[in-house]
N, C-alpha and C positions, 0 to 999 in steps of 0.2 A: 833671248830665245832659249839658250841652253838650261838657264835654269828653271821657265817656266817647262820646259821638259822632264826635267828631272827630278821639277814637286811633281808631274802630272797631268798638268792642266791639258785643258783640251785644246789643241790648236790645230791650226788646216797646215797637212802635210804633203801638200802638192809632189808630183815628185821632183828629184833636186838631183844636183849634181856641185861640186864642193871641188874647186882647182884650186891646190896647195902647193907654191912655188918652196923648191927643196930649198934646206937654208933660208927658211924667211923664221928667223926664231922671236920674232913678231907676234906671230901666229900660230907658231908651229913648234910650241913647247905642253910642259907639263905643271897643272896646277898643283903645287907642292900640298895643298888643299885639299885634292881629291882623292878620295879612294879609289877613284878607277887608272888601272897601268898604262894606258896609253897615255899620247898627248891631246892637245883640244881638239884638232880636227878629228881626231876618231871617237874622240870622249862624245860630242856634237852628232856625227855621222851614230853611233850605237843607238843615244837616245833617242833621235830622230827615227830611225828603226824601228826601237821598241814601244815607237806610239803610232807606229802601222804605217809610217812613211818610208819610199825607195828612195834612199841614196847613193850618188857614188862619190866615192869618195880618188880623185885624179891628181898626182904627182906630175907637177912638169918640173921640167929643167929653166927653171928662170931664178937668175939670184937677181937681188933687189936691194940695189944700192939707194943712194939717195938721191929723190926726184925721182923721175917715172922709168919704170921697167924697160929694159930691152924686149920689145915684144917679136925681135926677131929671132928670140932665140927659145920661143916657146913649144917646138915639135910641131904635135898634130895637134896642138891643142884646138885651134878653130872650126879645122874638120870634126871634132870629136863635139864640139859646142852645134856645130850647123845638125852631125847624127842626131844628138839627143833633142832636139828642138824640131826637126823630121818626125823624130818618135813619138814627142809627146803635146804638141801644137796641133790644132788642127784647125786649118783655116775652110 
């Protein structure tokens, strides 16, 4: 997805929201590759942007060992997933 952003192409930019556990350098580095200064999540959240979609881009506090996340130690994050799905769902 990020690259077909970044040649252009058209795609559906529904809006989105992008939870990036701090220290997951997984995910959460820099492609030595690109010319843009941030790391992937924001390189991703910009593009995404500049093809007329709303992102956000959300920090929690979850490191991520190996096997599954402590999901007890992720904030608000579930409130803030139940808000944005209030906001943009409509049943």
């Amino acid at each position: 997805p990020l690259l077909a952003l970044e040649r252009g192409e058209k795609v559906l930019t529904p809006p989105a929201i992008w939870y990036q556990g701090r220290n997951d350098t997984m995910h959460d580095y820099k492609d030595v590759e690109s010319t843009f200064d941030g790391n992937e999540p924001q390189r991703f959240c910009a593009n995404y942007s500049k093809a007329g979609g709303a992102i956000s881009l959300e920090y929690i506090d979850m490191d991520r060992a190996a096997g599954s996340p402590d999901l007890s130690k992720t904030g608000d994050m579930f409130g803030r997933m139940v808000a944005f799905i209030e906001r943009h769902v409509r049943v």
